[in-house]
DOLOLO-328351 format. One line per 3 residues: number of its first residue (from 1); their letters; for each residue x, y, z of C-alpha. Coordinates in steps of 0.2 Angstrom, whole numbers. Layout:
// DOLOLO-328351
NUM> a> X/Y/Z; ...
***
This chain:
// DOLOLO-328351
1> xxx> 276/230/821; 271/236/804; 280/233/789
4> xxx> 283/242/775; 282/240/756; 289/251/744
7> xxx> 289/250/724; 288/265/713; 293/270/695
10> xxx> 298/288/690; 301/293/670; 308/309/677
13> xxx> 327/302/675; 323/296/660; 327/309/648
16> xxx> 332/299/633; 335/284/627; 347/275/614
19> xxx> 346/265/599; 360/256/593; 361/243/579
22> xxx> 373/229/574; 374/223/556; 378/202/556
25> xxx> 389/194/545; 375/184/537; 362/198/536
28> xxx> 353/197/552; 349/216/560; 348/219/577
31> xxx> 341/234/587; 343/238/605; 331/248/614
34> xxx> 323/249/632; 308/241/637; 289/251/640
37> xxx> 294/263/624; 274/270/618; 268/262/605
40> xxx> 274/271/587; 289/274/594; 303/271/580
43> xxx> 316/260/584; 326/262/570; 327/264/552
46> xxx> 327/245/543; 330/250/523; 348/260/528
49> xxx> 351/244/539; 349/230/523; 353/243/510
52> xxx> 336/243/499; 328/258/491; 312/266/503
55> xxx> 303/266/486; 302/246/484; 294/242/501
58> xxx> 278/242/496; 282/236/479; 290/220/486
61> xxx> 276/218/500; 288/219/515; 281/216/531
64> xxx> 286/210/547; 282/192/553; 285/181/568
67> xxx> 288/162/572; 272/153/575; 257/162/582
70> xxx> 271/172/594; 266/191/596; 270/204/585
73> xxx> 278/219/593; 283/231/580; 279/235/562
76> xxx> 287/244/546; 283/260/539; 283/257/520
79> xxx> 285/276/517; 301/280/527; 306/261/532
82> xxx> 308/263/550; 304/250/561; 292/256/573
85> xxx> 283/251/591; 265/242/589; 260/233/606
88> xxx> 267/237/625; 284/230/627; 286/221/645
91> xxx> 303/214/650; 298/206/664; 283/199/654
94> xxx> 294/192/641; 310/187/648; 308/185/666
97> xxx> 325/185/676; 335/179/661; 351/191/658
100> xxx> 346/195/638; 329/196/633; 330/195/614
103> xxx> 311/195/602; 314/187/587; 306/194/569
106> xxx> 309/192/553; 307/204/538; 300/198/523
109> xxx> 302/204/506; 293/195/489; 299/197/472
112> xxx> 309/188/473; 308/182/492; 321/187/504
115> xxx> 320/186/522; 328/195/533; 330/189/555
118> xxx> 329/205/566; 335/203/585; 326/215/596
121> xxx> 337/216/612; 326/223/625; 337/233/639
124> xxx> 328/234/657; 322/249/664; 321/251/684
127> xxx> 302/248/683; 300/236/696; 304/236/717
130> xxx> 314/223/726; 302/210/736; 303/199/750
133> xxx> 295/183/748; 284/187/765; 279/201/774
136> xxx> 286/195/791; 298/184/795; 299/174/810
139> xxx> 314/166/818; 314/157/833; 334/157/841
142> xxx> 340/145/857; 345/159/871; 360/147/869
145> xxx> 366/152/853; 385/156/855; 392/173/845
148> xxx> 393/172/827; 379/161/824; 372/163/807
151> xxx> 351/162/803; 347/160/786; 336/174/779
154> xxx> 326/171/762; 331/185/748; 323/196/739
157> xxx> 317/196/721; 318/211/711; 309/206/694
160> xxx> 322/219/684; 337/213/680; 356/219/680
163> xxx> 360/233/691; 342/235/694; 342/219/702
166> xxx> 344/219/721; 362/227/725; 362/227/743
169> xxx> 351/225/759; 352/236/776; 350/231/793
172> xxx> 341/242/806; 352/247/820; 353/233/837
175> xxx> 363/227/850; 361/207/844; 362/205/826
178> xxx> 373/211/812; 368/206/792; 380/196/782
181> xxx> 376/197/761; 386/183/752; 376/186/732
184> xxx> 358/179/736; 361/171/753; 356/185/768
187> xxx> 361/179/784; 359/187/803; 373/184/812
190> xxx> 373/183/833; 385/198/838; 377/195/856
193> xxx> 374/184/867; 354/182/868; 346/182/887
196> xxx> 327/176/887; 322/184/905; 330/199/896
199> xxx> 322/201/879; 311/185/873; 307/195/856
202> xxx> 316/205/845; 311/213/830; 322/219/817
205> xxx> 318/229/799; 328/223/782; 329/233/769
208> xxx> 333/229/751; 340/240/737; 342/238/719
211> xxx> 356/250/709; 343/259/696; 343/277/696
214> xxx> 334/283/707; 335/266/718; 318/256/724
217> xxx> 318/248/738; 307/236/748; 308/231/769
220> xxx> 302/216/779; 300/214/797; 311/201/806
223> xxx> 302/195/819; 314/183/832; 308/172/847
226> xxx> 322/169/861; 319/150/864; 327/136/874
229> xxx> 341/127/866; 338/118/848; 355/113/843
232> xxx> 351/107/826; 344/113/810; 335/102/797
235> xxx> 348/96/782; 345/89/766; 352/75/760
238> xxx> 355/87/744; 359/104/739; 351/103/723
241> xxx> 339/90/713; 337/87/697; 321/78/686
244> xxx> 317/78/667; 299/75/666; 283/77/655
247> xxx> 270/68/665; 250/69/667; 244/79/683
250> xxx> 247/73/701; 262/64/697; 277/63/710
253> xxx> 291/73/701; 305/74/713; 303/70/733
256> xxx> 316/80/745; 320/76/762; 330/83/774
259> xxx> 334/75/793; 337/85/809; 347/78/822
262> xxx> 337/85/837; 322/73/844; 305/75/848
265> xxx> 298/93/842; 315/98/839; 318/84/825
268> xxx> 301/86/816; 307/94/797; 291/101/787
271> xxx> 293/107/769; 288/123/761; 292/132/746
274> xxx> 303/147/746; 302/160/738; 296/151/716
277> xxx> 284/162/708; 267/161/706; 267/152/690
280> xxx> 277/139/698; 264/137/713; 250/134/700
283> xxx> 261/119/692; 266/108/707; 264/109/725
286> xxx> 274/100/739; 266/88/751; 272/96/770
289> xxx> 277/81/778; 284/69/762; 292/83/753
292> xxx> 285/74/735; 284/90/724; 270/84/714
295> xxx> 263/90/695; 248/101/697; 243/111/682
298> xxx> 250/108/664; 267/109/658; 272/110/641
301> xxx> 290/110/635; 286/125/623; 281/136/636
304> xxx> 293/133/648; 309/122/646; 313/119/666
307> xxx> 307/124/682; 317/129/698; 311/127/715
310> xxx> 317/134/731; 312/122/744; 313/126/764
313> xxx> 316/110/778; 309/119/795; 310/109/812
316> xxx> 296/110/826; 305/125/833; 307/136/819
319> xxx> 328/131/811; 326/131/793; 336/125/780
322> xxx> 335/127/759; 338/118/746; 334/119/725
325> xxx> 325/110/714; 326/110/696; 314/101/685
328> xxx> 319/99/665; 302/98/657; 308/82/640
331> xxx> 300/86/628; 287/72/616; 283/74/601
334> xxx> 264/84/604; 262/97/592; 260/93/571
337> xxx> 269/108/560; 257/122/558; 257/130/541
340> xxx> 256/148/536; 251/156/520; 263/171/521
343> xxx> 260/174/503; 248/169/488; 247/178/471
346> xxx> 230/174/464; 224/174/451; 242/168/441
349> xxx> 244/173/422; 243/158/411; 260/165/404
352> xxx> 271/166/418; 289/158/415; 293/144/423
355> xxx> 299/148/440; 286/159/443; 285/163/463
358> xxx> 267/160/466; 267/157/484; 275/160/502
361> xxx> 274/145/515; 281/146/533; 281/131/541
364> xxx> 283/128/561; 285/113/573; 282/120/592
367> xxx> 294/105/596; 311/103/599; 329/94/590
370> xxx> 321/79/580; 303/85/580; 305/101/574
373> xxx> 313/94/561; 300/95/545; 299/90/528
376> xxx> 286/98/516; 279/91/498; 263/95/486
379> xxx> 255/82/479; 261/75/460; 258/80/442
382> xxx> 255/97/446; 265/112/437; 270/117/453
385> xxx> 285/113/467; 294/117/482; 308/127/485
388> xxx> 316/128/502; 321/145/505; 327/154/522
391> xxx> 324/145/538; 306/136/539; 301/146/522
394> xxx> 295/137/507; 293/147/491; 278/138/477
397> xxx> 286/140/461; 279/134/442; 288/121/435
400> xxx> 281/124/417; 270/135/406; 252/137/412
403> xxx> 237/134/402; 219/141/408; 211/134/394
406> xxx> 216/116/400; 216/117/419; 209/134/425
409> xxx> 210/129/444; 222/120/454; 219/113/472
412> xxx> 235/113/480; 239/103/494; 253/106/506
415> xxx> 257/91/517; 270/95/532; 277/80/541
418> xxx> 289/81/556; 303/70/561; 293/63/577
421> xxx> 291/46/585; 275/43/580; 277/57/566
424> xxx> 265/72/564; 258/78/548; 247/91/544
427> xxx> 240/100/527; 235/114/521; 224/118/502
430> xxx> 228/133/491; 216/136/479; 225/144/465
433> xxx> 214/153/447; 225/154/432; 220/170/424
436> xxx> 219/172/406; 229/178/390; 227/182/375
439> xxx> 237/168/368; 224/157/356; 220/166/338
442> xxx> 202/162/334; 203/145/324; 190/140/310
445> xxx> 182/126/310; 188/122/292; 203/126/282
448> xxx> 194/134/268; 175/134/265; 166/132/247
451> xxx> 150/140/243; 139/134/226; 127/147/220
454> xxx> 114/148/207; 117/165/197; 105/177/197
457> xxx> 102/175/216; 93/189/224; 104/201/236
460> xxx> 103/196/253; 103/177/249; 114/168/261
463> xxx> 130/160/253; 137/150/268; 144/152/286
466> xxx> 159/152/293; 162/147/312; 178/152/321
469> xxx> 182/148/340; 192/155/351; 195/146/368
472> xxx> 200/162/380; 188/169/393; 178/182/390
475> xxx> 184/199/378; 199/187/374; 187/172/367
478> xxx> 174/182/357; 178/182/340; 171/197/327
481> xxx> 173/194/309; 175/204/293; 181/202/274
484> xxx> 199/206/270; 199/217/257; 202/210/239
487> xxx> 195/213/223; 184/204/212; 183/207/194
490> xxx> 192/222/195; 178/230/210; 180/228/230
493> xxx> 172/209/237; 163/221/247; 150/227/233
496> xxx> 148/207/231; 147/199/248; 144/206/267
499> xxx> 149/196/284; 139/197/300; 152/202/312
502> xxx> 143/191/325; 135/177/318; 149/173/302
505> xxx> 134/171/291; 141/177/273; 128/184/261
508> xxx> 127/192/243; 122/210/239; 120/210/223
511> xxx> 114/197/208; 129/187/204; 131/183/183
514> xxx> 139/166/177; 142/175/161; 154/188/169
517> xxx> 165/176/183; 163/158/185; 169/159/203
520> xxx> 180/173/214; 188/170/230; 191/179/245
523> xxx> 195/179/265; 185/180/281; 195/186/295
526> xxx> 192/183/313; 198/193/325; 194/192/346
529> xxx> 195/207/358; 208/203/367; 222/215/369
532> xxx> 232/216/359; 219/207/346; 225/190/339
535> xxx> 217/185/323; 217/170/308; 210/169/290
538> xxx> 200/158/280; 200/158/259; 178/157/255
541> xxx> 176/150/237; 162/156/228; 155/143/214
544> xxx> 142/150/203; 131/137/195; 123/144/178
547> xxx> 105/146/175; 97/147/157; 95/166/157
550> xxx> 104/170/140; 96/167/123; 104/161/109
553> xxx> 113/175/99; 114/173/80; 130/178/74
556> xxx> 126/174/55; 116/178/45; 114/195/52
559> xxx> 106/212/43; 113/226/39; 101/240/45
562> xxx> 86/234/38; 93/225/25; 94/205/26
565> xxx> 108/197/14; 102/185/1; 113/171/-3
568> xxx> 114/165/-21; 111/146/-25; 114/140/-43
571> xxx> 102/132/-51; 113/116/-55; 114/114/-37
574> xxx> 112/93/-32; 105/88/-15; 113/85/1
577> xxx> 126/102/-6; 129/114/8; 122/131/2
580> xxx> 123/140/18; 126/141/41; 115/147/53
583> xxx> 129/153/65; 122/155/82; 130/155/100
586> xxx> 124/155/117; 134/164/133; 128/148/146
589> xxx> 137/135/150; 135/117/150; 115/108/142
592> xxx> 111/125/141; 123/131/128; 119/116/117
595> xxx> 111/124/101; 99/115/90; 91/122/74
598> xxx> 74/120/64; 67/125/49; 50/131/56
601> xxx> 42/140/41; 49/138/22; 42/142/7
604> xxx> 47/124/-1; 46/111/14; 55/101/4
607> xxx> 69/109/-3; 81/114/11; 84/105/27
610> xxx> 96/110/42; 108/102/54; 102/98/72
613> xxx> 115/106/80; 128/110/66; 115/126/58
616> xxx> 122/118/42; 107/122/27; 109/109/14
619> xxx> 98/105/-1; 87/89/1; 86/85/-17
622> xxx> 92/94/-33; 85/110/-39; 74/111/-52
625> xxx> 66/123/-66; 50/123/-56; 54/128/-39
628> xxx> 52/146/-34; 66/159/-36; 66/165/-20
631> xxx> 64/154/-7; 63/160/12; 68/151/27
634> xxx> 64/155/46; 75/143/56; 75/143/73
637> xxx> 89/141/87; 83/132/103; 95/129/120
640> xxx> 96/113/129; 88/121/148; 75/115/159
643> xxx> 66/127/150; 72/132/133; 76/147/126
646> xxx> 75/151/107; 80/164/92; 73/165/75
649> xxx> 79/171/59; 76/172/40; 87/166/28
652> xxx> 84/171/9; 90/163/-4; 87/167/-23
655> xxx> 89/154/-35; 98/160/-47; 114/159/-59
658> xxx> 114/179/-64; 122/189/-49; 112/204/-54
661> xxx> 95/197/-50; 105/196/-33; 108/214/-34
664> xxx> 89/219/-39; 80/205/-26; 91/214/-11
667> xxx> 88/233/-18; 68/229/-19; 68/218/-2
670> xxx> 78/234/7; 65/245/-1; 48/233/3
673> xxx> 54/231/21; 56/251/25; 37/252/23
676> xxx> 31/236/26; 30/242/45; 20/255/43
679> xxx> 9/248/31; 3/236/44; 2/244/57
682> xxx> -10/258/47; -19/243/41; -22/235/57
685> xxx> -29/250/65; -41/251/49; -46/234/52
688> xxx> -48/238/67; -59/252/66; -71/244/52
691> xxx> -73/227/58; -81/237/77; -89/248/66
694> xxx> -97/234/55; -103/225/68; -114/239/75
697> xxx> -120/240/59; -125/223/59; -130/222/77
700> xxx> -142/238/71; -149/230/55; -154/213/63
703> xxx> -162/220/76; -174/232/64; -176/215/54
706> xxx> -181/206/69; -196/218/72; -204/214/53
709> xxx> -215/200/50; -204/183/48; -214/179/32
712> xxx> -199/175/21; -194/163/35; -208/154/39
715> xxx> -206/140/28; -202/132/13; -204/147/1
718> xxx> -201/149/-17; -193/167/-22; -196/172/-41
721> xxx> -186/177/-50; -196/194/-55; -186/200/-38
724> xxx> -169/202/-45; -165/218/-57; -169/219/-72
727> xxx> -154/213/-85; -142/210/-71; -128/211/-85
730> xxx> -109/204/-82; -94/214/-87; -81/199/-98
733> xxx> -66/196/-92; -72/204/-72; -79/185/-69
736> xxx> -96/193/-64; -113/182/-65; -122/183/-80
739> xxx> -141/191/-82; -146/173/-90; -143/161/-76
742> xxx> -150/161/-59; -146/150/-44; -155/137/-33
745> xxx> -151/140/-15; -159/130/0; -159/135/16
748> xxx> -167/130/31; -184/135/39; -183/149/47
751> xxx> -164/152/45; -154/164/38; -136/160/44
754> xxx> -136/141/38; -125/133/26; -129/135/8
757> xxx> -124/126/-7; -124/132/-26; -134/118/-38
760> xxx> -131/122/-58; -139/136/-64; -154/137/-75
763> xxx> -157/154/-85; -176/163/-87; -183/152/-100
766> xxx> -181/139/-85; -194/126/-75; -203/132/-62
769> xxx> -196/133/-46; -198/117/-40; -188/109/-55
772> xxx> -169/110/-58; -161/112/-74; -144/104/-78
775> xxx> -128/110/-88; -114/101/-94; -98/107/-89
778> xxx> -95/116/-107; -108/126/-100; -98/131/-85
781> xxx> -83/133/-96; -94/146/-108; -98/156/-93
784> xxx> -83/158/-81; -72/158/-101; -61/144/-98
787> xxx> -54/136/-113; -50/121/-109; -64/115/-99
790> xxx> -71/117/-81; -70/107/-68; -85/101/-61
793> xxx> -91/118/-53; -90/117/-33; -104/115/-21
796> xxx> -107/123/-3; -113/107/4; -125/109/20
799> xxx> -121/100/33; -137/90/37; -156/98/30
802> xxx> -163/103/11; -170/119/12; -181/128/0
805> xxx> -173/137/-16; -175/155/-15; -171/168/-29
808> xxx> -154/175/-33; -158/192/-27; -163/186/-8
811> xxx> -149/174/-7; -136/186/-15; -140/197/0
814> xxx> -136/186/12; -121/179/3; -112/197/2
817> xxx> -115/199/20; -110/183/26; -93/185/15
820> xxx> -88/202/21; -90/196/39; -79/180/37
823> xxx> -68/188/23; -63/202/35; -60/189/49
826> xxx> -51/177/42; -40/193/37; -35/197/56
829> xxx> -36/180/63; -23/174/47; -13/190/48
832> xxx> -9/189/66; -12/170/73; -12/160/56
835> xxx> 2/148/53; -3/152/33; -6/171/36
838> xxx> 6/175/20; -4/164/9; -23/168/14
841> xxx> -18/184/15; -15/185/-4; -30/174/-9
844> xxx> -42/189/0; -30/203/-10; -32/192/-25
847> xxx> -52/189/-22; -53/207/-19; -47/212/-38
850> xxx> -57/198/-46; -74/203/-39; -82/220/-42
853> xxx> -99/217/-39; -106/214/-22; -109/196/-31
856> xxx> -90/196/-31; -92/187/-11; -102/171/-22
859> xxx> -83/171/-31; -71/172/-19; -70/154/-15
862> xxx> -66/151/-32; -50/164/-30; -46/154/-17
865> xxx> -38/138/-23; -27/149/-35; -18/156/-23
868> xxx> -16/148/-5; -10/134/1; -16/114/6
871> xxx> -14/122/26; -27/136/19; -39/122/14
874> xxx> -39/113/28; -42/128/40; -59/132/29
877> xxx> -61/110/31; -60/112/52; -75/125/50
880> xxx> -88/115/41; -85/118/22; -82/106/10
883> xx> -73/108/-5; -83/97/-21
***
């Protein structure tokens, strides 16, 4: 006979389906909906549910969790807020046969953390069929059986739950059995007597319904054997067994047993499993003749909590009883807390406030009671803590301000320990950055900096440098610097000094003077990029040393125009009396404004003498009849530098008792020095012009003169006298050479440019050549007119040879030219570099009147003492004449 299964699922009733939520007292929503809704199906609307604003979803991060690594079957639209269908939904799956099938998730907000439980409530759909446990059932009944015996038949299962479960079976129509139903227990019961010759089989169809709409339904065959008598059924000792146990694989859990009062075959009980499902057959197995229920595959508490067993007891001829089992799995303490990072903000601004929520931690323990109990902690000294929130949720909070430029990272350790026997820890490291702030102003490394400077200093010289540092990261540690403005000397410090913006290097643009500030101030700021910018100040003293660049300035005396003040001092004046100040002063500082004076040129040595460093002119001795009226004094004023500088002026005085001498010396001294300036500088270009043109000339004549015969040269030769002009006459009172006398000269062979020297004079009536003639000095004294005698007369001594006497007219030739040549060079040499140019300079002019001959340059030595100094006498004494 074939049997028949049946199990269909039909969506054509299904026209809608309803959602309905309940709002706890504490907060928790729950949502009720059926089971195998498509996925992105909404399930209802979470924001009206908690009453929060749609717009701060995704502001506070919401999003849906679940305990543990447990599936996620829905999700939250951050736009609307409804909670929606992700994965396929399977009662049966999830619950099994339990009544209410709830999913447990939680909703989780941050900022700050709030946590809300959602209870999913899944109703059952009529998706599944009632089904028997096999496809045929045997029985095997004594023909004795009286009326009214009952024969246990095994249920069916319908996975779906409720009133889709199975509601009530159905017997096929027959003339022996009739079906009693009593909740789970299905029994045939005998309505007539059974008669083996008649009928030794019968077969019979049982159908199970459930109560969904439509109904499913499922059939099995019955298939029953007419047999002798068997009296009794197999019984066990109990209805139901109990075990708690958490044991390694092929251990005995719980052994039944069941006896049958029949002997022989009749009294021979073997054990099966009913109708457990197939989960359960992987997990233990029942030994047939023992009835040990033995462990199998694994069990685990967290999985499943208990298992129940349905047990048969058959005897040799088929009578069967049942009986359950039911196995409490205990639960030891095998799984650590596993943590989860819900939530982590990274990086964290150094400037958060304390309490900061940096972190989300949820931490789970798979066991149960006292295991799943768990206590979490972070390691110590650490700005950080703990805070138990909702449920297993930890939030990571700052216990104190941040820092980055301390610690910029911090390795967080999480450690999670349950309440077990042994106890269970696990960990977990966050790695957390600390993000930067702007909250360090660039700091100097000095409170004020000094800079000393030589004046003078070229523009771009370097002052100093100035360093700042700023310990933020990146844009917020780089530091800029400028010049705050400010003003030096009534101008902007920024047309004195410049800053590198990078480097802090401060230099001058322009030549600094001692003489116009001493020292200026002014201030570098530093400034970083942060946003918004932080910045500090630092005052920069500039020290200007001085430098000896300023001469002295004479204050007194001073000229008026061109007119110098003579200052009057009697005649009566005694030494050591202060007749006049030299007033000078100097705009440096320090050694180099120490002023000392000297007299360098004065036209009595020794009549005036001045202070050191007081410019006070006294007389040295008293004054007397024979000093000069007017005496001149060029003092000069000298600085203390490393390398002096000096000032000169003249002082005149006019020694005098009558004030209008005073008046006429300063008239004829403004009127001499208007022209004196342009006399010279007309006299030096005549000079000039003479003296280049002379020396061509003589170039010119000594070069014909070296062509003609050297016979005048060529030894010692005697020159009569017949050669000079006939009565070579003087003129009295002009100091000329007279007709009558004639001169010796000597000169040396060959030579026309040696020394000479004048022997005494000897007239025409004299010896002949080779003899001298001597004069007294009356003689001397007739011919140059001196009354009161003449001093011996003054030789030209040669340095070294005798030479031959020549005649007056051959020596005077050479004389005159020699003299013009040295006259007109001592003039430029005494007028311009001579320390006696005033003095020589008048013996010339004086020498220039007395001669008017061209014999006049055999005279002018004679001038000479009469009108220049001792320092004349000596110059003409370094260049080889003697004075006798």
């Amino acid at each position: 006979m074939a049997l028949k299964r049946t199990r269909s699922i039909s969506w054509t009733g299904i026209l809608a389906f309803f959602v309905f939520w309940i709002h706890s007292a504490n907060g928790d929503v729950s949502f009720s909906f059926p089971e195998e809704i498509k996925r992105g199906s909404v399930i209802g609307n979470i924001v009206k549910n908690i009453g929060l604003e749609t717009g701060k979803l995704a502001l506070r991060k919401a999003r849906i969790d679940t305990e543990g690594n447990a599936k996620r079957f829905c999700d939250i639209n951050l736009t609307t807020g409804d909670l929606i269908v992700s994965e396929r939904i399977d009662r049966e799956a999830l619950c099994g046969d339990k009544a209410s099938c709830v999913i447990k998730h939680e909703l989780v907000l941050e900022s700050p953390m709030e946590l809300h439980r959602i209870s999913l409530h899944v109703q059952d759909i009529n998706d599944n069929s009632p089904l028997f446990n096999e496809d045929l059932v045997k029985i095997e009944i004594q023909e004795s059986a009286i009326r009214g015996a009952r024969f246990l038949i095994e249920e069916a299962h319908d996975a779906d739950v409720g009133q889709n479960s199975v509601q009530r079976y159905s017997l096929r129509e027959n003339e022996h059995f009739q079906l009693s139903v009593d909740g789970n227990t299905v029994e045939l019961v005998l309505d007539k007597e059974l008669d083996r010759e008649n009928n030794e089989e019968i077969n019979l169809i049982l159908t199970a319904m459930d109560g969904g709409s439509p109904p499913k339904s499922s059939t099995v065959g019955i298939h029953v054997s007419v047999l002798d008598a068997n009296d009794n059924a197999p019984a066990f000792s109990q209805a139901v067994y109990e075990a708690s146990e958490n044991v390694p694989l092929d251990t005995v859990v719980v052994t039944v047993h069941a006896t049958d009062a029949d002997a022989g075959i009749n009294g021979e009980v073997t054990y099966d499993f009913g109708h457990v499902p197939d989960d359960v057959k992987n997990r233990f197995r029942i030994d047939r003749k023992t009835g040990d229920v033995l462990v199998i595959g694994a069990i685990d508490f967290e999985i499943d909590k208990s298992f129940e067993l349905r047990i048969k007891a058959k005897d040799g001829l088929g009578l069967s009883s049942y009986t359950n089992v039911i196995i409490n799995v205990m639960d030891v303490n095998d799984n650590a807390p596993v943590i989860h990072l819900k939530s982590l903000t990274i990086p964290i601004l150094e400037n958060a406030p304390q309490g900061t929520e940096v972190a989300i931690i949820n931490v789970q323990d798979r066991d149960s009671e006292k295991n799943r109990q768990v206590r979490c902690s972070i390691q110590l000294n650490l700005p950080f803590k703990l805070v138990p929130s909702i449920k297993n949720y930890y939030s990571l909070v700052t216990t104190s301000g941040l820092d980055r430029e301390l610690v910029s990272d911090y390795n967080i350790t999480i450690m999670a320990t349950d309440e077990g026997s042994p106890p269970l820890t696990s960990s977990k490291t966050i790695q957390l950055t600390v993000a930067d702030v702007n909250d360090n102003p660039p700091l100097f490394d000095e409170a004020s900096y000094s800079a000393y400077v030589a004046e003078n200093i070229q523009p771009g010289s370097t002052l100093c440098s100035v360093c700042a540092r700023d310990p933020d990261w990146r844009q917020n540690g780089t530091v800029v610097y400028s010049l705050l403005p400010s003003e030096v000397n009534s101008s902007p410090v920024s047309l004195y000094v410049s800053v590198n913006g990078d480097t802090g290097l401060i230099q001058a643009l322009k030549s600094l003077d001692y003489e116009q500030f001493r020292s200026f101030k002014f201030q570098v700021m530093a400034r970083d990029n942060g946003s918004p910018p932080l910045s500090s100040n630092v005052t920069v003293s500039v020290y200007i040393t001085d430098v000896n660049d300023n001469t002295p300035q004479i204050l007194y005396p001073t000229s008026e125009g061109n007119a110098f003040k003579t200052a009057l001092v009697p005649k009566a004046t005694h030494g050591g009396s202060l007749v006049s100040k030299v007033i000078a002063v100097d705009g440096d500082a320090g050694q180099n404004a120490w002023l000392s004076y000297r007299i360098i040129q004065s036209t009595d040595p020794g009549l005036f003498t001045i202070g050191l460093h007081s410019g006070e002119i006294r007389t040295q001795r008293d004054i007397s009849e024979s000093d000069s009226m007017k005496q001149n004094l060029v003092v000069s004023v000298n600085d203390n530098g490393p390398t002096p500088l000096s000032a000169t002026c003249v002082v005149y005085f006019l020694i005098s008792d009558d004030l209008a001498e005073v008046a006429e010396f300063n008239h004829h001294t403004e009127e001499s020095d208007s022209t004196v300036t342009f006399y010279l500088i007309i006299a030096l270009v005549c000079v000039s012009t003479f003296f280049l043109t002379f020396l061509v000339l003589i170039l010119s004549v000594r070069f014909c003169r070296s062509r003609k015969p050297r016979l005048l040269f060529d030894g010692a030769v005697a020159i009569p006298s017949a050669y000079l002009p006939p009565h070579y006459a003087e003129v009295d009172g002009m100091a000329t050479l007279r007709s009558a006398y004639n001169y010796d000269g000597y000169l040396t062979t060959g030579s026309r440019t040696s020394d000479f020297k004048f022997a005494t004079s000897y007239n025409d009536n004299t010896l002949p050549a080779d003899q001298t003639l001597r004069k007294s000095p009356t003689d001397f004294a007739e011919i140059f007119g001196d009354s009161e005698g003449s001093p011996e007369p003054w030789k030209f001594v040669s340095h070294g040879f005798n030479s031959p006497s020549i005649t007056m007219r051959s020596l005077s030739i050479y004389v005159v030219e020699y003299h013009i040549v040295v006259r007109w060079m001592i003039k430029m040499y005494m007028l311009f570099f001579g320390p006696c140019s005033n003095s020589c300079y008048r013996a010339f002019i004086a020498s220039s009147r007395d001669l008017t001959t061209r014999s006049r340059g055999l005279m002018v030595l004679k001038s000479i003492p009469k009108y220049s100094t001792p320092l004349c006498s000596g110059w003409f004494s370094t260049r080889g004449y003697t004075f006798v």
